[in-house]
N, C-alpha and C positions, 0 to 999 in steps of 0.2 A: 464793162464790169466795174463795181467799184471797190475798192479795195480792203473794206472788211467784208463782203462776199467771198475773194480770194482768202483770204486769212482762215474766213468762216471752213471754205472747203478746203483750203491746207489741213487746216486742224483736226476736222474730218478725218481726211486720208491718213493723216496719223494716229488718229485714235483708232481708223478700221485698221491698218497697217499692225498697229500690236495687238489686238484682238487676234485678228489671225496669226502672229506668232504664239499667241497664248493657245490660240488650236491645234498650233504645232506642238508647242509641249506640253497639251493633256495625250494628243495621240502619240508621243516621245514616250510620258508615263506608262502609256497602256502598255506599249512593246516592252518597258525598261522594267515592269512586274512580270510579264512574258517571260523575259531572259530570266528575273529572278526565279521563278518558276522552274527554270529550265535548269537551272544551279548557275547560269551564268553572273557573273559579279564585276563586270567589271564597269567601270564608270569612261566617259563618253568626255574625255577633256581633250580642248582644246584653244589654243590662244585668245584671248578675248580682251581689247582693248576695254580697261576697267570705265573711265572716265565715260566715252562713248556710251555700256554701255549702262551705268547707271544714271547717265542724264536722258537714255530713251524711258528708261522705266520711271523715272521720275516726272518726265512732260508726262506718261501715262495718268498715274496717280494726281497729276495737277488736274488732268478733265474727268479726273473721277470725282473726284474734292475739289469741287469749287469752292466750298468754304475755309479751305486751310491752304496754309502758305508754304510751299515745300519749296526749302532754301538747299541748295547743292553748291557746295564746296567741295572740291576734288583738285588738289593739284597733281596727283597721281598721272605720271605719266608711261605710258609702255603697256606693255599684256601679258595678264598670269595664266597660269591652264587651268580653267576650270572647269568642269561640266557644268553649261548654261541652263540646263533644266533646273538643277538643282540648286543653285546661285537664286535666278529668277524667282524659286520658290521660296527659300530663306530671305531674299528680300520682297518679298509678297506678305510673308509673314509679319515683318519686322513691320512695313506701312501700315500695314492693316491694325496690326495692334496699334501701333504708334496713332492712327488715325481713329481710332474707339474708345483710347483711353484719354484724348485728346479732347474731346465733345464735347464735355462742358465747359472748357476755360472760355474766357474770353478771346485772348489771342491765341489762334488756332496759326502753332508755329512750330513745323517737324524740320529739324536740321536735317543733314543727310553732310557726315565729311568723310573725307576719303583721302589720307596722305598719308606717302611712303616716312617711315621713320629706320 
């Protein structure tokens, strides 16, 4: 095998790998309007190594955007309780904008930092 075939299907497995976490939290949403329905409220937190897991969600966005440059800087270190659906989604939101409004410069350059002050 040569070694950008591996790389090739590393990358792959990563790209299907959050895909399918992204299946997990549209069916997360279905049940979490479910509860809301139900009058439940309450939200679904739990430790989440920050750093972690904004550089998963960020290789994402790099194979989504091959055209733009997605710089991470985090020296953030430890984990806050957050509910991960809704994290994942307010940073979904934030790329996406940040990637649309991005489009016509030239240098296609979305920072991303992340440190404790």
């Amino acid at each position: 095998e040569s070694p950008e075939l591996t790389q090739s299907m590393h990358t792959s497995m990563t790209t299907l790998y959050s895909q399918l976490e992204r299946m997990e939290s549209i069916i997360s949403r279905i049940f979490s309007i479910q509860r809301y329905h139900m009058g439940i409220f309450s939200l679904k937190c739990e430790p989440v190594d920050i750093k972690l897991f904004l550089a998963q969600e960020v290789d994402l966005y790099r194979q989504l955007h091959k055209g733009i440059i997605f710089r991470l800087d985090c020296s953030f270190q430890g984990t806050l309780p957050l509910d991960k659906i809704q994290f994942r989604q307010v940073l979904t939101n934030l790329f996406e904008n940040a990637a649309k409004h991005i489009s016509g410069k030239k240098k296609k350059i979305i920072a991303i930092n992340c440190h404790k002050e």
